[in-house]
C-alpha positions as CSV (number, residue, x, y, z in Angstrom):
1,X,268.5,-13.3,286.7
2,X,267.9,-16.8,288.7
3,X,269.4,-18.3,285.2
4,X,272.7,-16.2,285.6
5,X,273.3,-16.8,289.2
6,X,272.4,-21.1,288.7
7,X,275.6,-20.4,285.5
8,X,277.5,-18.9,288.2
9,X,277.5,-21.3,290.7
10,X,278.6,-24.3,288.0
11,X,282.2,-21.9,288.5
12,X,284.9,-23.6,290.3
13,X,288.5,-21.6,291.3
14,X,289.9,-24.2,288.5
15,X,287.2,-23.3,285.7
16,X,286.7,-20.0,286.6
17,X,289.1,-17.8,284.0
18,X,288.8,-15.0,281.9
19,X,288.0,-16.6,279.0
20,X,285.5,-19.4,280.5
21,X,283.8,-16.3,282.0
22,X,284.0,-13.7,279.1
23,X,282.4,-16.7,277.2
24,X,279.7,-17.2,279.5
25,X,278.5,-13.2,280.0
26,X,278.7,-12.7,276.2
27,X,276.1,-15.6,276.2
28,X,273.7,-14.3,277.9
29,X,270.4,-13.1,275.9
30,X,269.4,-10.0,277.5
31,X,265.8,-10.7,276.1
32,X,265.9,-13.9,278.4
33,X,266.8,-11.6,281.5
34,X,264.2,-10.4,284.1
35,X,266.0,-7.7,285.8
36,X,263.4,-4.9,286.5
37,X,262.8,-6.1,290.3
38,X,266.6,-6.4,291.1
39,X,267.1,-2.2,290.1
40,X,267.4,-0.1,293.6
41,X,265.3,2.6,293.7
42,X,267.7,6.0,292.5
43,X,267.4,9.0,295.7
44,X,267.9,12.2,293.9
45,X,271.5,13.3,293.4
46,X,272.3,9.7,293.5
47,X,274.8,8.9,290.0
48,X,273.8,5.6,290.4
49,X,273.0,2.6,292.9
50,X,274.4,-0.8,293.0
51,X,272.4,-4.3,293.9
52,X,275.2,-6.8,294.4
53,X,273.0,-10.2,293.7
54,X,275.8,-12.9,294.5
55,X,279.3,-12.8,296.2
56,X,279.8,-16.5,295.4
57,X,282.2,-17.8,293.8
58,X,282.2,-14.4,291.7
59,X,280.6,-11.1,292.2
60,X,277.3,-10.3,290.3
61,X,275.6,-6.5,290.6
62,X,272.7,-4.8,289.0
63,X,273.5,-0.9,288.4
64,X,270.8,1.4,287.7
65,X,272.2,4.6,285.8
66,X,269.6,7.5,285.2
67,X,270.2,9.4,282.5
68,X,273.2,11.6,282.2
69,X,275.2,9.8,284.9
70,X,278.7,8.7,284.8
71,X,281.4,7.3,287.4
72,X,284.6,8.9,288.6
73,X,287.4,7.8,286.3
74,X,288.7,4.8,288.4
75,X,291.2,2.2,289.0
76,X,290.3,-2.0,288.8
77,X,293.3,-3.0,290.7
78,X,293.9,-6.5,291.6
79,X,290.2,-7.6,290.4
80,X,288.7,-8.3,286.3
81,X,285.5,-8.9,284.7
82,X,282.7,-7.9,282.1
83,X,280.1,-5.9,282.1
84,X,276.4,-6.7,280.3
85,X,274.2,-4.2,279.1
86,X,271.0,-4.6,279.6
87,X,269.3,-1.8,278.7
88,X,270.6,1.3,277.5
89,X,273.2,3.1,276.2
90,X,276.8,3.0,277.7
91,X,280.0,4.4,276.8
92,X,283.3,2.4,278.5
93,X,285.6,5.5,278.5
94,X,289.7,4.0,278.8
95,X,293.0,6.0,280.1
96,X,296.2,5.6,280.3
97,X,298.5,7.2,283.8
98,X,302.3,6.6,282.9
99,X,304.8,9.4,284.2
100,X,302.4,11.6,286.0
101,X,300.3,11.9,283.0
102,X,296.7,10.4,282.8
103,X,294.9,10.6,279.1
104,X,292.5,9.1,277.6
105,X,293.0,6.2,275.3
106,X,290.1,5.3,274.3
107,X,285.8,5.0,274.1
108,X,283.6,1.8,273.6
109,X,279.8,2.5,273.3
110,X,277.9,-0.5,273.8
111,X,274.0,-1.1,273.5
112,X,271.8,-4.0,274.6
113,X,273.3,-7.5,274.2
114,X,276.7,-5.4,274.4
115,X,280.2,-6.8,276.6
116,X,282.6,-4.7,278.2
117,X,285.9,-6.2,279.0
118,X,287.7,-4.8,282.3
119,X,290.7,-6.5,283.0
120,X,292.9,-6.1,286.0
121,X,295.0,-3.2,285.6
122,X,292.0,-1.0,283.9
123,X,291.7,2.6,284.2
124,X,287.6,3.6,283.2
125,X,284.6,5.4,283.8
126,X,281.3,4.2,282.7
127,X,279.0,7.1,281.5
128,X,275.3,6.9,280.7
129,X,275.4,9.1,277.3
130,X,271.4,9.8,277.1
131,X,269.9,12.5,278.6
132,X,266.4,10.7,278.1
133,X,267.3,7.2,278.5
134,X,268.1,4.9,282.1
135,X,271.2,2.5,281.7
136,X,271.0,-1.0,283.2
137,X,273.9,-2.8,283.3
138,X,275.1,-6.5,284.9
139,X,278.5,-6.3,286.6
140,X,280.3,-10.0,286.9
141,X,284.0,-9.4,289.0
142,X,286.2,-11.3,290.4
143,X,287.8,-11.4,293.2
144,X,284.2,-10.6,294.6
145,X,284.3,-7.0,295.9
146,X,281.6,-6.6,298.8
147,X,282.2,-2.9,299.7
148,X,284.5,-0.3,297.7
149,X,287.2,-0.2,300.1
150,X,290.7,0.9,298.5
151,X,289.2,1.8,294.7
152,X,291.1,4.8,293.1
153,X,288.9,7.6,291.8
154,X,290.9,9.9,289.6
155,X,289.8,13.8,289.5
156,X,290.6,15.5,286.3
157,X,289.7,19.0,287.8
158,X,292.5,19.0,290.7
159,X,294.6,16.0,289.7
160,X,293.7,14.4,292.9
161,X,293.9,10.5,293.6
162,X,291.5,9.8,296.1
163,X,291.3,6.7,297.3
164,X,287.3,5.1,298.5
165,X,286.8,3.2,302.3
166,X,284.4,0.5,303.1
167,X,281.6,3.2,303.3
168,X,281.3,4.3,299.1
169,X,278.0,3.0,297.9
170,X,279.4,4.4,294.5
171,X,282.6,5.1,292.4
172,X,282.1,8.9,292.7
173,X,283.3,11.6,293.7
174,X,281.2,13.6,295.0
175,X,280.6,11.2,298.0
176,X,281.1,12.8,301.4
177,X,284.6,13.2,303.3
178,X,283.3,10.4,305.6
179,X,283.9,8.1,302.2
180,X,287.4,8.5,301.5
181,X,290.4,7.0,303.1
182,X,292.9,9.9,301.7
183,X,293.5,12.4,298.8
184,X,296.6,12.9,297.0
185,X,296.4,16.5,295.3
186,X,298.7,17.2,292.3
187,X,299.1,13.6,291.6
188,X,298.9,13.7,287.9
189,X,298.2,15.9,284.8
190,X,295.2,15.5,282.9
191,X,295.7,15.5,278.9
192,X,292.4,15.7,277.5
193,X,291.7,13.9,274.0
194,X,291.6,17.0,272.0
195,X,294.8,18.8,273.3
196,X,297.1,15.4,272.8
197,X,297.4,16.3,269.0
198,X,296.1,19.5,267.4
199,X,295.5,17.1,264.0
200,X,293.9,14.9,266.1
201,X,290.4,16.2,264.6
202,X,288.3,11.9,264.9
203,X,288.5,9.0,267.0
204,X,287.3,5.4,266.6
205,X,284.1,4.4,268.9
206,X,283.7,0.7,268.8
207,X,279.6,-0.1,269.1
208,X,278.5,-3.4,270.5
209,X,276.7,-4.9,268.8
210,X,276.8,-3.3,265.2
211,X,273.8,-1.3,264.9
212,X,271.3,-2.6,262.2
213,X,271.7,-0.9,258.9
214,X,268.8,1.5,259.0
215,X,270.1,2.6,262.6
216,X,273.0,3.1,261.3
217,X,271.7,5.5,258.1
218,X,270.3,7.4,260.7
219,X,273.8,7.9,262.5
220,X,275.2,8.6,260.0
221,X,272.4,11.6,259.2
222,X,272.7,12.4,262.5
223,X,276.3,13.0,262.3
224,X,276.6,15.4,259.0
225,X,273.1,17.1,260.2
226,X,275.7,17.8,263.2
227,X,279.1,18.9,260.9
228,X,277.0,20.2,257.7
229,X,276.9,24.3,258.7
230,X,280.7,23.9,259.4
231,X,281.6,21.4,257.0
232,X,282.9,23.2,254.2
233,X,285.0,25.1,256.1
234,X,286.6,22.1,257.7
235,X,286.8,20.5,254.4
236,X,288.8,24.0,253.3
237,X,290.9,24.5,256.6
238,X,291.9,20.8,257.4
239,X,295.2,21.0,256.2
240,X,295.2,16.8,255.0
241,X,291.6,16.8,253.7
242,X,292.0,19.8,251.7
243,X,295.1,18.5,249.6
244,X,293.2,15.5,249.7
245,X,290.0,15.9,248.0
246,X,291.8,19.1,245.6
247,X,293.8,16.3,244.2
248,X,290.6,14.1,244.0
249,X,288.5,16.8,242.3
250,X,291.7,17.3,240.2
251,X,292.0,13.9,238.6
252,X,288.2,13.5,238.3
253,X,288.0,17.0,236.3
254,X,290.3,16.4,234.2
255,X,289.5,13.3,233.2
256,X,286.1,14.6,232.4
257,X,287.8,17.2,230.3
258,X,288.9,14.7,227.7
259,X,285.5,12.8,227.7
260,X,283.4,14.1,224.8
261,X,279.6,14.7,225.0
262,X,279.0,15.3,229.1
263,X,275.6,16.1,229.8
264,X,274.7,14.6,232.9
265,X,276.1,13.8,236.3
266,X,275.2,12.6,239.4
267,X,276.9,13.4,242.6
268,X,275.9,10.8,245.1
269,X,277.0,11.9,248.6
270,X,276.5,15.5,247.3
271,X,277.3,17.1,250.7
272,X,276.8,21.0,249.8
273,X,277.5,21.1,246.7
274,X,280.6,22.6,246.6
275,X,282.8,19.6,245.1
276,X,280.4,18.9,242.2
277,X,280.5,22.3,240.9
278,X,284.1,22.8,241.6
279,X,284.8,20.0,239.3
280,X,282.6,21.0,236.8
281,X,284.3,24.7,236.7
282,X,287.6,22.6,236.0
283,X,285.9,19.7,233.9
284,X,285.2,22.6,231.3
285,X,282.4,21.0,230.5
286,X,278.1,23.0,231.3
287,X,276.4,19.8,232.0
288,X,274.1,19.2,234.5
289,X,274.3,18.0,237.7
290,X,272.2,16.3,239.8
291,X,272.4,15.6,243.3
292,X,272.0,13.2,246.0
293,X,272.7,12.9,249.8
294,X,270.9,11.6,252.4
295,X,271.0,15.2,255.1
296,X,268.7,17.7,254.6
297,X,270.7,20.3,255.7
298,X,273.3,19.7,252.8
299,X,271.1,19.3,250.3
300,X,269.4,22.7,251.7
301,X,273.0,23.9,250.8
302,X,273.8,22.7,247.9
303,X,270.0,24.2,246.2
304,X,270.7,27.0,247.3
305,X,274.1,26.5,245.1
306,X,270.9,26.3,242.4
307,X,271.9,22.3,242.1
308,X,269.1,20.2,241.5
309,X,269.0,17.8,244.6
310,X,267.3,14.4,245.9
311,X,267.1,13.9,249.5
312,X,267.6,10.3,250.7
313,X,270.1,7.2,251.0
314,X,271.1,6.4,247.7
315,X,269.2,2.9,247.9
316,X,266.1,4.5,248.1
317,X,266.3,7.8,245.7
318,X,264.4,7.1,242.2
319,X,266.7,8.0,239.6
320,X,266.7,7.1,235.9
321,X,268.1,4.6,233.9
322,X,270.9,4.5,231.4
323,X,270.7,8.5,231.7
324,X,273.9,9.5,232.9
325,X,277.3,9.8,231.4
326,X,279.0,10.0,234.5
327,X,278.2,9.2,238.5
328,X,280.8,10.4,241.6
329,X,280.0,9.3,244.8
330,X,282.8,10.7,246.8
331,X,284.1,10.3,250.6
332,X,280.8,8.4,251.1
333,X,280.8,4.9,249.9
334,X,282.0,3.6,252.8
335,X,279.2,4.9,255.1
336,X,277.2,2.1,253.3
337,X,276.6,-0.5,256.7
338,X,277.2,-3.7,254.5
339,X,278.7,-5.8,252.1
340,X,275.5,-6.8,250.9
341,X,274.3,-2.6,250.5
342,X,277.3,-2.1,249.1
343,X,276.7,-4.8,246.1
344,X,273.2,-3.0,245.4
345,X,274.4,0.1,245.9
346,X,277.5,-0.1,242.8
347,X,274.4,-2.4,240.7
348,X,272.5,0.8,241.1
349,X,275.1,2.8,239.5
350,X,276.0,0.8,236.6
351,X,272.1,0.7,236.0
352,X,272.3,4.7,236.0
353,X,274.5,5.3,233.8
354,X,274.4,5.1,230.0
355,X,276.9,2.6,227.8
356,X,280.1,4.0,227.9
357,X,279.6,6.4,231.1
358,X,282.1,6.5,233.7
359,X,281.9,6.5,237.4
360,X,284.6,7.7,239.9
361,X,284.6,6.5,244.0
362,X,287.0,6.9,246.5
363,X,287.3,4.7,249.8
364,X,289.5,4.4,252.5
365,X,292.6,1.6,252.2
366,X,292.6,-1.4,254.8
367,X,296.0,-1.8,254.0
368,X,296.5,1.7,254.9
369,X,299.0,1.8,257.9
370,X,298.5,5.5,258.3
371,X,295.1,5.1,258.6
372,X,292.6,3.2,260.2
373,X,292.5,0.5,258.3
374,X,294.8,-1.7,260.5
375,X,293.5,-0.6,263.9
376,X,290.3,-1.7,262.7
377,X,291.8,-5.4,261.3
378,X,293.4,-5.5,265.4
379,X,290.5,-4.5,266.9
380,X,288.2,-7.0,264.7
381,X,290.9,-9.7,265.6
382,X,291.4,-9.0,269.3
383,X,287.6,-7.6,270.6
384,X,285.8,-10.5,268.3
385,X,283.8,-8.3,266.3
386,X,282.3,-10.9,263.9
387,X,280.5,-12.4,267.0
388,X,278.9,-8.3,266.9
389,X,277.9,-8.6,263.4
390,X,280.9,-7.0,262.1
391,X,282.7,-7.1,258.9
392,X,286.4,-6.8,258.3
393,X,287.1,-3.5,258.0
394,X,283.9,-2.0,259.3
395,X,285.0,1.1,261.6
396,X,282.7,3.6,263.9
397,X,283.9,7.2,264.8
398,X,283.4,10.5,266.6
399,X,284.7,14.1,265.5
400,X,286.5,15.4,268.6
401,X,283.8,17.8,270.5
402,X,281.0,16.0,268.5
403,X,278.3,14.2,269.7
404,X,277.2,11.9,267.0
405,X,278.7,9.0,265.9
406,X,279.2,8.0,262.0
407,X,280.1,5.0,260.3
408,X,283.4,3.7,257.4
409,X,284.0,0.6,255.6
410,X,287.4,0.6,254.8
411,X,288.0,-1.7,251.5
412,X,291.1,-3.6,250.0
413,X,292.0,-2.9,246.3
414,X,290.8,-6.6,245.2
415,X,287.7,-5.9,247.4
416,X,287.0,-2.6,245.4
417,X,287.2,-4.1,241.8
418,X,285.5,-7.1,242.9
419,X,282.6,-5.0,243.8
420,X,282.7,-2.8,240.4
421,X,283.3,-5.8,237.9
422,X,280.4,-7.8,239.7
423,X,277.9,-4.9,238.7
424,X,278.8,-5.2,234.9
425,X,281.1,-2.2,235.0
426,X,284.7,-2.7,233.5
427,X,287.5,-0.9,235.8
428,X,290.0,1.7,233.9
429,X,292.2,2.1,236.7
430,X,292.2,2.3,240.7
431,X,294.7,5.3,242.1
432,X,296.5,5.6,245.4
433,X,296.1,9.1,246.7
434,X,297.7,10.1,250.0
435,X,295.5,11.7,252.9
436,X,297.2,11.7,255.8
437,X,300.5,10.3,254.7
438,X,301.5,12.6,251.7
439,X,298.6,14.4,251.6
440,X,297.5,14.9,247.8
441,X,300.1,13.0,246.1
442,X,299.5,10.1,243.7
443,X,301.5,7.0,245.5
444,X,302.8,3.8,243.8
445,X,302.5,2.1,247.0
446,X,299.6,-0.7,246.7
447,X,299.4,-0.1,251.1
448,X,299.1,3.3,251.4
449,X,297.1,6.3,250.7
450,X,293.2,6.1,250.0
451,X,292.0,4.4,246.5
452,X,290.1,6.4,243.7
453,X,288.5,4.4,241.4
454,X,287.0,4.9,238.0
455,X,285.3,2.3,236.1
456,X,283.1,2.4,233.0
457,X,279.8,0.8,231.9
458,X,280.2,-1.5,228.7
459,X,279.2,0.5,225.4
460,X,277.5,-2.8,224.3
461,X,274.9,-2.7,227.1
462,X,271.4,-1.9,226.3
463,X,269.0,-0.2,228.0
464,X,267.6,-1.9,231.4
């Protein structure tokens, strides 16, 4: 810490400015930092203590978060900073109050090496998500608050504003009477995430930094382990999604229907089961099916469907060569954490599939402005995501009422075939098919709806 607070003091009132400090926190190596002697000791009930290091010319405080432990939603007004993770796990949850209403806008998780901007005007809560782990994280603000006096806390429960004195060791609510200058009851409305919109079923969760692929396969496990006993039924009830992938499994069957001697798929990204026999049924075709998917618990599903299933990432599942006359990999190819997996992933396939066998892939559309796609161009623009190891495009998200945390790629069209007629395959056509826009429907529109690809290996390719 000596090595931060010598960087601080080189801070004058003319250099000191949000970028020249946002630049100076985000280069920080936690590995460099000795912190362990600066952490207060935590009393029980305590949600979290707080070791201001350095007053001058900016403040500088150590909090210690046990697991579990979270702020009162509260109010920077009138000072800005960063915050550093240290150690840990923390999720920077945002809201909006405008017209008596307070709801929440929206959640950054960030991880060791991660940076949290709080700008004057902020309305946050910091929340330790472990139940295991402690949280460590460096605070740097400025104007330099010494105590708490005047900070906002906002209680969803009562709608009360209550406003902190000179005594609050902590943003919290729970603090005795003696802590609190005044409460306004029935100050606002709370609008909780999953009552703004019924539809609203997923929201994006920015992680800083990216997580390393193999940390990310396991989210992403984590995550359908999580959905996989309801996911069929969401699949069926979600009123988008099921017009969505009917159409998908539509086009693919019949497709299949006009391509002679079919006697082996492979569903990649198998989930249960369900869509690879459904598309059989319609294909008219009896041929085999063999498939893949990375959670246990769908491929438990999908056997018991009396499919013939590999458990694994795709990347690391033996399969034969030049064995199969046609591969889907559906709703899943994003998942895959990087350009460079992405590359081996659609080699793999080609290598798969025997001369003249087809494969069909659906992705979500960058361009897409019902989507994702350009919130995740803004936020890779405006938060700097490539200094986090991000791609464009690259997107983390949370079902509403989940826990786990999942992963997308969202692709351009020229980025799709690129990736196809690098691997040796030779693309037939790339469709637009609405899913939240026009759910279902086959769009002209190069910018909207997602893009269903099908591409065929070379008939003059020999075996590998």
């Amino acid at each position: 810490m000596d090595n931060i607070l010598r960087g601080l003091r080189q801070f004058t009132p003319e250099t000191l400015t949000w970028d020249t400090l946002g630049e100076f926190v985000k280069h920080i190596d936690p590995d460099a930092v000795s912190y362990h002697d600066e952490l207060l000791p935590l009393l029980d009930g305590e949600h979290y203590t707080r070791n201001i290091l350095t007053l001058e010319p900016l403040e500088c405080v150590v909090l210690h978060w046990p697991p579990g432990a979270e702020s009162a939603i509260h109010f920077h007004e009138g000072f800005w900073g960063f915050v550093l993770v240290l150690d840990g796990t923390c999720d920077n949850v945002e809201y909006e109050h405008k017209s008596g209403i307070l709801r929440e806008t929206r959640l950054i998780r960030a991880q060791r090496g991660g940076v949290l901007d709080e700008p004057d005007g902020t309305i946050h809560k910091i929340v330790n998500p472990s139940p295991t782990e402690h949280l460590v994280t460096v605070h740097f603000y400025t104007p330099a608050l010494d105590t708490l006096d005047g900070l906002k806390l906002y209680d969803t429960q009562t709608g009360t504003i209550a406003v902190l004195n000179e005594h609050a060791p902590s943003a919290s609510l729970q603090l005795p009477e003696s802590c609190f200058h005044s409460f306004q009851p029935g100050a606002f409305t709370y609008l909780p995430l999953a009552e703004e919109d019924e539809a609203h079923t997923h929201r994006t969760v920015p992680l800083l930094p990216k997580p390393a692929p193999d940390e990310i396969r396991e989210m992403i496990m984590g995550y359908y382990q999580e959905q996989a006993l309801q996911y069929d039924d969401f699949d069926r009830n979600h009123p988008s999604r099921n017009k969505y992938t009917e159409r998908i499994n539509a086009l693919i069957s019949e497709d299949l229907h006009h391509k002679p001697d079919v006697n082996r798929l492979l569903a990649i990204a198998c989930g249960t089961g369900r869509r690879a026999l459904d598309i059989r049924e319609s294909s008219g075709h009896a041929y085999q099916i063999t498939c893949v998917d990375l959670s246990e618990e769908m491929c438990c599903q999908a056997s018991e469907r009396g499919v013939d299933t590999r458990v694994g990432p795709w990347l690391q599942v033996d399969v034969p060569l030049r064995t199969h006359d046609a591969v889907t990999f559906l709703y899943a190819f994003g998942h895959l954490p990087t350009h460079e997996e992405r590359k081996l992933a659609m080699d793999k396939i080609a290598a798969s599939l025997k001369p003249g066998g087809v494969v069909y892939l659906d992705v979500f559309n960058l361009e897409d402005e019902n989507e994702w796609g350009p919130k995740a161009i803004d936020s890779f623009d405006s938060m700097n995501l490539s200094r986090y190891g991000y791609e464009r495009g690259d997107v983390f998200y949370q079902k509403v009422g989940g826990t786990e945390i999942a992963f997308l790629h969202y692709f351009t069209e020229d980025a799709l075939r690129s990736l196809a007629t690098q691997s040796g395959l030779e693309v037939t056509w790339i469709k637009h098919i609405g899913y939240v826009h026009r759910s279902g429907e086959e769009l002209t529109d190069d910018t909207h709806g997602s893009l269903l690809l099908k591409a065929t290996l070379p008939k003059l390719v020999g075996p590998l």
